[in-house]
C-alpha positions as a Markdown table, in Angstrom:
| # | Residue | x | y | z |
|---|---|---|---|---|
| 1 | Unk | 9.7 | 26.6 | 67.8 |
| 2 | Unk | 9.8 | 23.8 | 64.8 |
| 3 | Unk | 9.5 | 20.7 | 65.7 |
| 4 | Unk | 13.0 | 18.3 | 64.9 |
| 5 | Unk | 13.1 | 17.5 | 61.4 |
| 6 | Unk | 11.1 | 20.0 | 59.8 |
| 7 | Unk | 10.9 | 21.3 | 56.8 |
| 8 | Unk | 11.5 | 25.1 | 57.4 |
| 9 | Unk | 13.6 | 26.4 | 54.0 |
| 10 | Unk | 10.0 | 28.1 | 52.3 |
| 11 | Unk | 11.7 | 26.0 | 48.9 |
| 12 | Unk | 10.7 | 23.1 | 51.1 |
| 13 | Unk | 7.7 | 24.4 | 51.9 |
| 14 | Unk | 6.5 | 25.8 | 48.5 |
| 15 | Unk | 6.9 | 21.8 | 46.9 |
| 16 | Unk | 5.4 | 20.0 | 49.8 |
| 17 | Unk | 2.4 | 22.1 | 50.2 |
| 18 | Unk | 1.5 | 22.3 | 46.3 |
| 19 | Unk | 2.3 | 18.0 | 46.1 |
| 20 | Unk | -0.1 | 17.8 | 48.3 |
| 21 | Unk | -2.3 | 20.5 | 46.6 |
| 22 | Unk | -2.0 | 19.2 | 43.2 |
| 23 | Unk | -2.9 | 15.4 | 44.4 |
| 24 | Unk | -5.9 | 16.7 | 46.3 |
| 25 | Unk | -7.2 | 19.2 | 43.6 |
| 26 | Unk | -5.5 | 18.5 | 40.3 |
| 27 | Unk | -2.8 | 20.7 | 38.6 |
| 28 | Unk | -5.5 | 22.9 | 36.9 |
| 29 | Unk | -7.7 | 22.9 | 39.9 |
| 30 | Unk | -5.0 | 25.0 | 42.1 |
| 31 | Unk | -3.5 | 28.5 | 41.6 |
| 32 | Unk | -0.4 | 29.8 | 42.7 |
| 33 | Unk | -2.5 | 32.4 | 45.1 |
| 34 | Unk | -3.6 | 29.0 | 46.7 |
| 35 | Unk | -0.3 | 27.3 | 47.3 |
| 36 | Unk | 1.6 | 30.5 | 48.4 |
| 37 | Unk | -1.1 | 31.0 | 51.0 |
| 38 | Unk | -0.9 | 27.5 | 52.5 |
| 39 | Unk | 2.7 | 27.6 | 52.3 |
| 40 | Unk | 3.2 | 30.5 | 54.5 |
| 41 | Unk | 5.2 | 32.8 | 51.9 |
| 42 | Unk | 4.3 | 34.9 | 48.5 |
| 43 | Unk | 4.8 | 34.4 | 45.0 |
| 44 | Unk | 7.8 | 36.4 | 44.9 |
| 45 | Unk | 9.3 | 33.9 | 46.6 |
| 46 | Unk | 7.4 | 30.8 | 44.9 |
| 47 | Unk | 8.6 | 32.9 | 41.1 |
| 48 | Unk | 12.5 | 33.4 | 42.5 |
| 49 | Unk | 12.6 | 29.5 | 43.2 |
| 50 | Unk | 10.8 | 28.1 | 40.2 |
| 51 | Unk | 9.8 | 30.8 | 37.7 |
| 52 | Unk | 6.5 | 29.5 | 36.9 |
| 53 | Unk | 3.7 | 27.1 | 37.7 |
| 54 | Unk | 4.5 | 25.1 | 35.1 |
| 55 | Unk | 8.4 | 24.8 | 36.6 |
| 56 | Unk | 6.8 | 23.9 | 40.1 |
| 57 | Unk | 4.8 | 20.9 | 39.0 |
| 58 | Unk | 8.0 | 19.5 | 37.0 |
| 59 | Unk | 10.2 | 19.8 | 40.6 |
| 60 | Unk | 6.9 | 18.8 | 42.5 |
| 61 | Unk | 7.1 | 15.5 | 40.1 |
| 62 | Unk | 10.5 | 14.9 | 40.7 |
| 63 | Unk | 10.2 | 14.8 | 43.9 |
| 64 | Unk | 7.9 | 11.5 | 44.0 |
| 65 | Unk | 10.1 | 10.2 | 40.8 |
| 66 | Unk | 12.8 | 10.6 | 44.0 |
| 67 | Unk | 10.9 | 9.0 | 46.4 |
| 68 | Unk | 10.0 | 6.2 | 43.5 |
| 69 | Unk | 14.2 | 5.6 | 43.6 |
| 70 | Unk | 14.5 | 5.5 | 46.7 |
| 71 | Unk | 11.9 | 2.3 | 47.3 |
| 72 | Unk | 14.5 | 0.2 | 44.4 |
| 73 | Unk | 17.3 | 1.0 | 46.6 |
| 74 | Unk | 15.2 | -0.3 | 49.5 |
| 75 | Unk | 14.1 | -3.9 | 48.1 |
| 76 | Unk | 18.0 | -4.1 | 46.9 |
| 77 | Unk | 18.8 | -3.9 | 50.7 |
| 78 | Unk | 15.9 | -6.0 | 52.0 |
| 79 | Unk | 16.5 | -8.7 | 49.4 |
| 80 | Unk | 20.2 | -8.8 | 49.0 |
| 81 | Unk | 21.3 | -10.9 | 45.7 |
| 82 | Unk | 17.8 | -12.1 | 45.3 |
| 83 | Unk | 16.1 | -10.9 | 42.1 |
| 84 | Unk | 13.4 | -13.0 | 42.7 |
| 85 | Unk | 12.4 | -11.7 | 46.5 |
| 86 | Unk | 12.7 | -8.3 | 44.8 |
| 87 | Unk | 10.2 | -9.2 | 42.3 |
| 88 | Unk | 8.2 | -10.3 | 45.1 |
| 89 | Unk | 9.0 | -7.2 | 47.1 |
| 90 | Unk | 8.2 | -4.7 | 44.7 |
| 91 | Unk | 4.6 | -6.5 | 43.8 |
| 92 | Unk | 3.7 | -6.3 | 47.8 |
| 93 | Unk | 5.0 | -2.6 | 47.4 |
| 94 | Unk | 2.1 | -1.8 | 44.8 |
| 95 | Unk | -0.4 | -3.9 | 46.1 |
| 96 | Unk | -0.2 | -2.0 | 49.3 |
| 97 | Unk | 0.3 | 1.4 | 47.1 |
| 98 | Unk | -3.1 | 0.4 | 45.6 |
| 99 | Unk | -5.1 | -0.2 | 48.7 |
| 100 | Unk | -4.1 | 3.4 | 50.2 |
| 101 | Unk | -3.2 | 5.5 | 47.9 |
| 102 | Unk | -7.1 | 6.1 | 46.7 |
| 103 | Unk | -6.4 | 8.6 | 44.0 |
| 104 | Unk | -3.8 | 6.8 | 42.5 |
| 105 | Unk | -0.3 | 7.7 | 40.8 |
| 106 | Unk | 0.6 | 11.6 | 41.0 |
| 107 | Unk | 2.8 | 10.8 | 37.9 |
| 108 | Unk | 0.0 | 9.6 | 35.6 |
| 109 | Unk | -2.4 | 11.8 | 37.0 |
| 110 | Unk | -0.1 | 15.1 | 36.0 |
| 111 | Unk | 0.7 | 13.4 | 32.2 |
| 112 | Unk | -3.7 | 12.5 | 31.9 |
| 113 | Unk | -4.2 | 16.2 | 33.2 |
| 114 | Unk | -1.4 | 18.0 | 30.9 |
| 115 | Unk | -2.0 | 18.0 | 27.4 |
| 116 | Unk | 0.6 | 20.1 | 26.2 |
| 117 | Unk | 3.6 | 18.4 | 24.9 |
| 118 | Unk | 6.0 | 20.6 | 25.8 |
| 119 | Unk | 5.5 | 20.9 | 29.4 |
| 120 | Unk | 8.4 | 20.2 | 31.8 |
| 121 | Unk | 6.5 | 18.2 | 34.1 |
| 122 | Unk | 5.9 | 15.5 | 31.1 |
| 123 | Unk | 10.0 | 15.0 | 30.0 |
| 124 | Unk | 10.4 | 14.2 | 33.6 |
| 125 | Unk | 7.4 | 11.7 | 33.9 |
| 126 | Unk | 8.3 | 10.1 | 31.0 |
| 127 | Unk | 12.1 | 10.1 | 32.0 |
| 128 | Unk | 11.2 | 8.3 | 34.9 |
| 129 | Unk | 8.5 | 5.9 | 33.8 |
| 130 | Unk | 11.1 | 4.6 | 30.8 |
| 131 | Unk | 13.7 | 4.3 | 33.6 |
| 132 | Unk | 11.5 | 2.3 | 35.8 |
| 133 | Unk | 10.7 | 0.3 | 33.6 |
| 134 | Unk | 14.1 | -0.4 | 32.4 |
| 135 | Unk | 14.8 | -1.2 | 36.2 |
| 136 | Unk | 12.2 | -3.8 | 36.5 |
| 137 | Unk | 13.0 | -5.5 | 33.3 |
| 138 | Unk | 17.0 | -6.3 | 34.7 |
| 139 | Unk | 15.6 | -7.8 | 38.1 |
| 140 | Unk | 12.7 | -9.9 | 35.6 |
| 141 | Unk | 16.1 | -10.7 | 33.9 |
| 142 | Unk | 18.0 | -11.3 | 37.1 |
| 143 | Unk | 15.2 | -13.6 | 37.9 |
| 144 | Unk | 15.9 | -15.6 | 35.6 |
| 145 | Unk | 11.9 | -14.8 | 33.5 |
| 146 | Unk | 12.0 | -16.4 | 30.2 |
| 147 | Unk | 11.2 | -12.8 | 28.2 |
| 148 | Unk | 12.4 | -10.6 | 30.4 |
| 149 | Unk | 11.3 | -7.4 | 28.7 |
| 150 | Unk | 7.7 | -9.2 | 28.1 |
| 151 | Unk | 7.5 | -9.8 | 31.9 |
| 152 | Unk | 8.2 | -6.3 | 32.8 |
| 153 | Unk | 5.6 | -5.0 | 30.5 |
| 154 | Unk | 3.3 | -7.3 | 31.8 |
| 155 | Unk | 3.9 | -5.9 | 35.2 |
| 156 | Unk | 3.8 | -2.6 | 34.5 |
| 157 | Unk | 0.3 | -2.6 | 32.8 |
| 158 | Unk | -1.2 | -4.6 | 35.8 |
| 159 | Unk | 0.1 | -1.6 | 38.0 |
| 160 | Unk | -1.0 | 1.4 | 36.2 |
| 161 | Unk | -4.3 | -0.9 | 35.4 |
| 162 | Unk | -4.8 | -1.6 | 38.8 |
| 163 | Unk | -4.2 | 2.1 | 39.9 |
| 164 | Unk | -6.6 | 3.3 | 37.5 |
| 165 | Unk | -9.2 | 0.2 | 38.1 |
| 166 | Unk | -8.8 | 1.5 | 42.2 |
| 167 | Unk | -9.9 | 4.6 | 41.5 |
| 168 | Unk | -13.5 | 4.0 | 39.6 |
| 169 | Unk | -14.3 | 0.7 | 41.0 |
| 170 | Unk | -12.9 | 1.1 | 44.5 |
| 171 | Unk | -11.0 | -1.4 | 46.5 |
| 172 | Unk | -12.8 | -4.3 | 46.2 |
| 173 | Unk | -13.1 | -4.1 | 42.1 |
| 174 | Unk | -10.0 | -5.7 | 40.1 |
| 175 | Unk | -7.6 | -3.9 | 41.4 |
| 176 | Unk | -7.5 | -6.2 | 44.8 |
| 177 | Unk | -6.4 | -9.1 | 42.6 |
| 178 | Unk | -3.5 | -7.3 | 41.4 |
| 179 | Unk | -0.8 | -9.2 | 43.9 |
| 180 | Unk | -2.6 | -12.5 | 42.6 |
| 181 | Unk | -2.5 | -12.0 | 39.0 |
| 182 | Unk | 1.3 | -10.1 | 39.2 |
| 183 | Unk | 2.8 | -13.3 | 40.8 |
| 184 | Unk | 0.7 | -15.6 | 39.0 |
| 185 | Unk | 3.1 | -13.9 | 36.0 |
| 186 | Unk | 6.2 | -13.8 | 37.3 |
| 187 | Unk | 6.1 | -17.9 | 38.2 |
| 188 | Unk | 4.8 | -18.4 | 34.9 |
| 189 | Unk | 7.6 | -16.3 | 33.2 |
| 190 | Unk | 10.6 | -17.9 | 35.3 |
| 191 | Unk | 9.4 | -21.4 | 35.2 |
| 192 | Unk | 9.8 | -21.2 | 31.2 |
| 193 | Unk | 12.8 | -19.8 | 32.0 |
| 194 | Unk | 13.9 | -22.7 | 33.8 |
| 195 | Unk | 12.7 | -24.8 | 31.3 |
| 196 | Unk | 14.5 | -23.1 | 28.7 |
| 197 | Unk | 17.4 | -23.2 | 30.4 |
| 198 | Unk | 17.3 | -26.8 | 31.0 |
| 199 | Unk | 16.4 | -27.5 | 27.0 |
| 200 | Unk | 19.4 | -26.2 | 25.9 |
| 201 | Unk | 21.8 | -27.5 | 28.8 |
């Protein structure tokens, strides 16, 4: 019997078992024989779902982009009307992402590993970092930052920096002053804002 909540469709299956796969081993470093195996199904079933490989690790990818979302949607909720607590939010979310997730971001990983420009897997990375970014730009905006495009630039390099920083020289390297240096930014940013702001009033 499956335990309550389970995953049983093998759809389910098939994308969990080769997320997990790809971040463990790298997209080249599995084969379909490998995932269908651990999955509990065949290929037949893995080809009539997703038609290649190359098809799994785009829906595989959107399936953290998802996940990605879903964590916005959750500092809107814990930080109702305050832009500024969801600046502060999301920079605790990736400091903590940093310290446990040791082999980083599945999304840059997949686009670093792919080379080939027209694989799905990269329009949907790429779709979702430009959206991302797009999303924490309006709450630097909301936050009243003084370039609010700048600020979110800023931010994101600091992540993908630290990520990449966490992974070659390990927790205690640059990457664990990434909460520091991030809000260091964002008071910098809003307090010219402010001053800005009061200039022209």
């Amino acid at each position: 019997m499956e335990e309550p909540g389970t995953k049983s469709s093998p759809r389910d299956r098939i994308v969990d078992t080769a997320t997990a796969l790809f971040r463990k081993h790298g997209i080249r470093g599995i084969g379909v024989d490998a995932i269908v195996e651990a999955a509990g199904t065949n290929k037949m079933t893995l080809y009539r779902h997703f038609g290649s490989k190359d098809e799994l690790v785009a829906e595989c990818i959107r399936g953290q982009a998802a996940h990605a979302d879903e964590k916005w949607a959750k500092l809107a909720c814990e930080y109702p009307n305050d832009p500024v607590g969801q600046l502060g939010g999301w920079i605790k979310m990736v400091a903590n992402y940093i310290c446990t997730e040791v082999h980083g971001c599945d999304l840059v990983n997949t686009a670093i590993e792919l080379h080939e420009d027209e694989h799905p897997a990269r329009a949907v990375i790429a779709e979702f970092k430009t959206v991302h970014l797009r999303k924490l730009a309006e709450v630097c905006r909301a936050a009243g930052a003084a370039d609010p495009e700048l600020l979110a630039n800023t931010l994101y390099m600091l992540m993908e920096g630290a990520r990449v920083s966490r992974q070659i020289n390990g927790a205690d390297g640059p990457s664990a002053r990434f909460m520091r240096v991030a809000e260091a930014a964002v008071a910098a940013s809003i307090a010219a804002g402010v001053a800005g702001a009061a200039e022209v009033g």
